[in-house]
Structures are given as structure tokens and as C-alpha cells.
VOFI-206488 format. One line per field, with one value per residue (C-alpha): residue in one letter; y, x, z. Coordinates in Angstrom, 1 decimal. Each point is the difference from the previous one (the first is absolute). Layout:
r: A; ... $
yy: Y; ... $
xx: X; ... $
zz: Z; ... $
***
This chain:
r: X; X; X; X; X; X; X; X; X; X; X; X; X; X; X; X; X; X; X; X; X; X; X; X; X; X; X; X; X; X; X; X; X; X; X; X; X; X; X; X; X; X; X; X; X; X; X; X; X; X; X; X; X; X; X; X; X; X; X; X; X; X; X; X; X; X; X; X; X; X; X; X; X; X; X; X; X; X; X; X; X; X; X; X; X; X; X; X; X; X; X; X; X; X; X; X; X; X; X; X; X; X; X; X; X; X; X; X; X; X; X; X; X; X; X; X; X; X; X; X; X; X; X; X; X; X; X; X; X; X; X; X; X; X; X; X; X; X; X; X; X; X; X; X; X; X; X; X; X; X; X; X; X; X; X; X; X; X; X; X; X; X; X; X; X; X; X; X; X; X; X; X; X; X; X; X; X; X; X; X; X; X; X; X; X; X; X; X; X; X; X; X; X; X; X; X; X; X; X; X; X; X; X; X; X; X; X; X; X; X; X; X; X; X; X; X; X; X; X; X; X; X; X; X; X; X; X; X; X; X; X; X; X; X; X; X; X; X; X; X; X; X; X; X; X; X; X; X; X; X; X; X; X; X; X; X; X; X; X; X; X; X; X $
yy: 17.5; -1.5; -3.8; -0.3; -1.9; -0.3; -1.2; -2.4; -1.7; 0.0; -1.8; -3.3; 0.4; 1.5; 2.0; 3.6; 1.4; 4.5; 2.4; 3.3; 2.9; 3.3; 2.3; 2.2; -0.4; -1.6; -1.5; -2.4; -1.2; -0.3; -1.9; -2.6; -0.3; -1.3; -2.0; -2.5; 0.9; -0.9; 2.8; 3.3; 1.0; 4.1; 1.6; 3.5; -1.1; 0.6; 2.2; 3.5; -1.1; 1.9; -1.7; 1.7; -1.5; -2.9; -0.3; 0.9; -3.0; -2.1; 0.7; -0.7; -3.3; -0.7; -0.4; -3.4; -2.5; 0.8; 0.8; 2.6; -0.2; 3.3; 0.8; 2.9; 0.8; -1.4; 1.3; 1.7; -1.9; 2.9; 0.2; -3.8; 0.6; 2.5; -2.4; -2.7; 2.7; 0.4; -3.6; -1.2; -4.1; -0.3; 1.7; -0.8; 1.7; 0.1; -0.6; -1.6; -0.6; -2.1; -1.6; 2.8; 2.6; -2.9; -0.1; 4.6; -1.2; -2.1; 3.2; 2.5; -2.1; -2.1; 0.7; -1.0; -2.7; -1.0; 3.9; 3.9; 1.1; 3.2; -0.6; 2.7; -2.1; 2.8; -1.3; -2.5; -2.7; 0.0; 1.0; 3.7; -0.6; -3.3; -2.4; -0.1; 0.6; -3.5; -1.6; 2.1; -0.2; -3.7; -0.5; 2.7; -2.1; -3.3; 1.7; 2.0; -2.0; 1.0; -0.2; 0.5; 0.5; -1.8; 1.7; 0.1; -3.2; 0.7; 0.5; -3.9; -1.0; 1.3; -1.2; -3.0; 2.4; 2.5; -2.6; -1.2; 3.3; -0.2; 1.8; 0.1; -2.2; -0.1; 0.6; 1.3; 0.0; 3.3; -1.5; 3.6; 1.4; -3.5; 0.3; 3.1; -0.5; -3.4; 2.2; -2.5; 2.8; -1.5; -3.2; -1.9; -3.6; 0.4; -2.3; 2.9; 0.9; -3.7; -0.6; 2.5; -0.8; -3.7; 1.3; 2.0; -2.4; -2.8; 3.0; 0.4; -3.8; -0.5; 3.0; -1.3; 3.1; 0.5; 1.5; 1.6; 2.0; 2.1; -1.7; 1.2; -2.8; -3.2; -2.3; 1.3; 0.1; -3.4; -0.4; 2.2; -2.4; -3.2; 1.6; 0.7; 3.5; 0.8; 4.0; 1.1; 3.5; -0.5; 3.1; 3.6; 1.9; 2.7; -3.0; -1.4; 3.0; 1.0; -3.7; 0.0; 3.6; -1.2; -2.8; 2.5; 1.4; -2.4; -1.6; 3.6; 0.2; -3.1; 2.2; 3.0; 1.9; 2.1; 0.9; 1.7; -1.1; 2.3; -3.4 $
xx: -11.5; 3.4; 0.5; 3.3; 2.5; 1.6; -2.9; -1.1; 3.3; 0.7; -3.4; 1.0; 3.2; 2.1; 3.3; -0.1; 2.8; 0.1; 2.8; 0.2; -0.4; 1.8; 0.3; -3.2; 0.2; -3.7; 1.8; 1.6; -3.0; -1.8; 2.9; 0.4; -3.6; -0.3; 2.7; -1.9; 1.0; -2.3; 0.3; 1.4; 2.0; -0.9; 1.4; -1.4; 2.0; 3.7; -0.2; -1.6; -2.6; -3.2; -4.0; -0.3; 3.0; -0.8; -3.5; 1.9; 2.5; -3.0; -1.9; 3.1; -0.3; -3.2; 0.8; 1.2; -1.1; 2.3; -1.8; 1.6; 1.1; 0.1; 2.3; -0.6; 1.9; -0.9; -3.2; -1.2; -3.4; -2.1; 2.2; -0.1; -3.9; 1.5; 2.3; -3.1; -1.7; 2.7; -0.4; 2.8; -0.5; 1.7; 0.9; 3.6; 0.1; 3.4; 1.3; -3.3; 0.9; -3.7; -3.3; -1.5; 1.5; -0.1; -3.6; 0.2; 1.3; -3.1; -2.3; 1.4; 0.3; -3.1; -3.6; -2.3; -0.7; 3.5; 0.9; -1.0; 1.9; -2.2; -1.3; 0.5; -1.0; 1.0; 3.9; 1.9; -0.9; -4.0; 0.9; -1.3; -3.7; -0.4; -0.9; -3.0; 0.7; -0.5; 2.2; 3.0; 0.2; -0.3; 2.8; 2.2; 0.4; 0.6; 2.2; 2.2; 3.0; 2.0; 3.2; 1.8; 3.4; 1.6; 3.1; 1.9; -0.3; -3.0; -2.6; 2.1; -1.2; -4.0; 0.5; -3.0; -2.5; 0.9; -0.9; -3.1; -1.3; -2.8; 0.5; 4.1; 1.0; 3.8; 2.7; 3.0; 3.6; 2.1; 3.5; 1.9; -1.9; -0.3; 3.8; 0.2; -2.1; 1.6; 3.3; 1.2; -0.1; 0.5; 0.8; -3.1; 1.6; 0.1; -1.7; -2.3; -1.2; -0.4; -1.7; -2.6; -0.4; -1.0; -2.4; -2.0; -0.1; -1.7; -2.3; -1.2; -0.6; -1.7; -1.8; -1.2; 1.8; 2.9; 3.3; 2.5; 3.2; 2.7; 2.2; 3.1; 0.7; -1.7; 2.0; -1.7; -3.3; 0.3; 1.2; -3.2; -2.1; 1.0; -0.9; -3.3; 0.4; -2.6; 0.3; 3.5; 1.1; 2.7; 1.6; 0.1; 0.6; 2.7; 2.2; -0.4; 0.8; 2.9; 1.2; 0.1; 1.6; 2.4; 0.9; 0.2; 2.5; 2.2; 0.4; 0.7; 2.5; 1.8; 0.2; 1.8; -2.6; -0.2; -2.7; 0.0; -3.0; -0.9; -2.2 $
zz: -10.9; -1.1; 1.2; 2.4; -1.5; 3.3; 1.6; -2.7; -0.1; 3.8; 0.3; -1.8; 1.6; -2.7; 0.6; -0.7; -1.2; 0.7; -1.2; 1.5; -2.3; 1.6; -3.3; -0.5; -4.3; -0.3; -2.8; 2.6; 1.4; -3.4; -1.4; 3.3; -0.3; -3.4; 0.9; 2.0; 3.3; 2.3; 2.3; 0.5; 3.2; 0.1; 3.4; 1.2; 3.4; -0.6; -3.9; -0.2; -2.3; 0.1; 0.4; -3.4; -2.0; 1.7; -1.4; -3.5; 0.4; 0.6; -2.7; -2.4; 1.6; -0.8; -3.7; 1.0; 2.2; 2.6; 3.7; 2.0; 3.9; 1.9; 2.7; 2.4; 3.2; 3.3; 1.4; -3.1; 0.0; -1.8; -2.8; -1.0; -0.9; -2.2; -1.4; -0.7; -1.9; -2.5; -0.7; 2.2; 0.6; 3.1; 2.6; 1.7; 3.8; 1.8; 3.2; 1.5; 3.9; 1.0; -1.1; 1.1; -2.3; -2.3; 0.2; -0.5; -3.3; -1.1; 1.6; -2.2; -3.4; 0.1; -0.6; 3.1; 1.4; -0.3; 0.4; 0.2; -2.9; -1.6; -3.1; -3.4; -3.2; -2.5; 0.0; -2.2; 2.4; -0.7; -2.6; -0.4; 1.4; -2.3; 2.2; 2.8; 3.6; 1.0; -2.3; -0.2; 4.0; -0.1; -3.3; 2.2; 2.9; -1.9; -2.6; 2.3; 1.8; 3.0; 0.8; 3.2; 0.9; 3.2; 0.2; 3.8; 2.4; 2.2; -3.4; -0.4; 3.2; -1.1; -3.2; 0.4; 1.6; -2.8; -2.6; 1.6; -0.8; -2.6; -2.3; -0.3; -2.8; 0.5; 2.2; -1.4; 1.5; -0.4; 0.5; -0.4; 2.8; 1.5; 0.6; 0.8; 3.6; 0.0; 0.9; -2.9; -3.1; -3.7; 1.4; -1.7; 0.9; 3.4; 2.2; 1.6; -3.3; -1.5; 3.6; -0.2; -3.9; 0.7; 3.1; -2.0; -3.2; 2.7; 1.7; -3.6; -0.6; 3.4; -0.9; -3.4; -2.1; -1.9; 0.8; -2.1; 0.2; -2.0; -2.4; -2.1; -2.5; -1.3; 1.8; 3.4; -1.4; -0.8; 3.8; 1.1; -2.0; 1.4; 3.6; -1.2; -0.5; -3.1; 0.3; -1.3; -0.7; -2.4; -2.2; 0.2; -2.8; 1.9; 0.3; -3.4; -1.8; 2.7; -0.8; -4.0; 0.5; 2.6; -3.4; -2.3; 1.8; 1.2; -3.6; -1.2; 2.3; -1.3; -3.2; 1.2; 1.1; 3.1; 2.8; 2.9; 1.6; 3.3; 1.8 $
***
């Protein structure tokens, strides 16, 4: 079974730094892999990608040393031992409102006694019926990391009991949605979203986990860092090619050409 990068680092208190991969060219994931990424955001929440192309992007990743975090919609526990069977790392689980669905999380991804999650073996995880019973279930539960999403004021509120979970190994603002339910939408700098940001960052230190968030630019990563923030989600590679387009076209323009763009 693959080591977690994620895990490993986070351990001796190491920031992880996590693009988000939305294109479904393996290529992509192979390429940000060998890279030296530590960690690859792949969503199945808001993108129509399938279990099966996402066990394909996975396996592109594995040709580096990049691990891979998982996102499936709210409530989907069954498919996120799917997603551990491919050989995802991590597992990122929106909108979590309480410990208690918190602690549905840890039930569905871990091994017991931490967990009931069902066990397979002949999957990339194992990998492919190559390691005994006994230690594949114990490597799974200390290899696999979760992630959970605190993303409308009341989860704020439960934030500490959510982290005292065993089991959860960070707790992860969603500022767009954050926002959103904050009747304060795109408005990242406002005090209700810096409020809750700064709650949940000391819930996770009382707690004895990390915390992390969204980031679009170095400058607030290097903000994040300095609040102790050591899980940052930083890229996406939609934006970065829609950006060096969006240059491309703009100095073309200075030149004489013309566009009629239609967004």
C-alpha cells in the first residue's frame, strides 16, 4: 500500500499544498503528479465525472508521488469506499453539519475498530490481493486522511466537536459556499467569513488537528500559513488555462486582432 504524502507531512506539521484537477486527460494528473504536488483535489461532487474515469485519473497519478483526495457529494458514504479502492488517499466530504455525521464519515472510510467500512482487497488500494487481511486493514486506516468541509455558520459553531472526532484529520473551510449561507456571497473579506475562518482554525488547534482552506494566489497562502493553516488548496487547472488564454488574447488584441468571445 502506497504511503500518504499528505498524512506523512501533516504529521510533523508540514503545509500541504493541493491543486484541483477538473479536466478528465489522465495526462493531467500524470503530469501534476510527477510534478511534486503533494496532493490532488479530484471532485465527483460538482463535475460529471464517472467512479470509472475516476479510478483511471488515479491511476495516472500514481506514476508520481502525488496522493489523491476524493470528493463526493453530501451523503454519498457508500461511494467513498469505492473511491479508497481506486487508491484515492483522502477523502474530502462537504457540507458536514455535526460530530455525529462527522463521526458517519469515519464509519464508512475506516476499517474497524475505528470504523465498519467493508473490506474488497482485489483493488488498487491492497493492491490487487497482495497484501494479507491483517495488514492492509491496519495500513488503510493509517494511510487514508479525511477531510471535512465546514461550509454555512451552524457546522462553525460544531466545529470543535467535529474535530474531536477520531478519526477526522482536518477541517476545511469552503469560503464560496461559506458566503453564500453567510447572505454575504463572493465577499471573502467580510467579517462573517474572516469570523468563522478564525473559529474553526482555533476548534482545530484545541482539537489537536489541522485546518486548512481555499486559496487563489501565493500572497494569501502565505496569509493562510501564518494563521496556521497547513492544508491549502491552491490552483485549478480550468482557471489556469482560461487565464493564459484570456493573455493570449488580450495581447493579440493590442495587435489588431479581433474576438468575439460569447462569455
Amino acid at each position: 500500500m502506497r504511503t500518504s504524502k499528505v498524512k506523512a507531512k501533516l504529521s510533523r506539521g508540514e503545509p500541504v499544498l493541493v491543486p484541483a484537477l477538473h479536466f478528465t486527460d489522465p495526462s493531467v494528473y500524470e503530469m501534476t503528479s510527477l510534478l511534486g504536488f503533494d496532493c490532488i483535489w479530484l471532485d465527483l461532487e460538482h463535475h460529471g465525472t464517472s467512479v470509472e474515469t475516476a479510478a483511471g485519473l488515479m491511476r495516472a497519478a500514481r506514476v508520481g508521488g502525488a496522493d489523491v483526495m476524493a470528493r463526493p457529494a453530501k451523503g454519498e458514504f457508500m461511494r467513498m469506499g469505492r473511491l479508497l479502492e481506486m487508491g484515492a488517499q483522502g477523502i474530502m466530504y462537504p457540507r458536514c453539519d455535526d460530530a455525529d455525521e462527522a463521526m458517519q464519515i469515519v464509519r464508512w472510510s475506516k476499517f474497524a475498530p475505528l470504523g465498519t467500512r467493508g473490506f474488497d482487497g482485489g483493488n488498487a488500494d491492497a493492491p490487487y490481493c497482495s497484501m494479507p487481511m491483517d495488514p492492509y486493514i491496519r495500513e488503510a486506516n493509517a494511510q487514508t486522511f479525511l477531510v471535512v468541509q465546514i461550509e454555512d455558520l451552524s457546522a462553525v459553531e460544531n466545529s470543535r466537536q467535529i474535530a474531536e472526532v477520531e478519526g477526522v484529520d482536518v477541517l476545511f473551510v469552503g469560503p464560496a459556499d461559506l458566503s453564500i449561507l453567510s447572505g454575504v456571497p463572493g465577499q471573502f473579506d467580510h467579517p462573517r467569513v474572516q469570523d468563522a475562518i478564525r473559529k474553526v482554525a482555533e476548534s482545530a488547534k484545541q482539537a489537536g488537528k489541522h485546518w486548512g482552506t481555499t486559496s487563489p494566489n501565493a500572497a494569501r497562502t502565505k496569509q493562510l500559513l501564518d494563521q496556521g493553516a497547513r492544508f491549502i488548496c491552491q490552483g485549478c487547472d480550468i482557471v489556469l488555462v482560461k487565464q493564459g488564454l484570456e493573455q493570449i488574447r488580450s495581447d493579440a488584441a493590442g495587435m489588431g486582432f479581433k474576438f468575439e468571445p460569447r462569455i
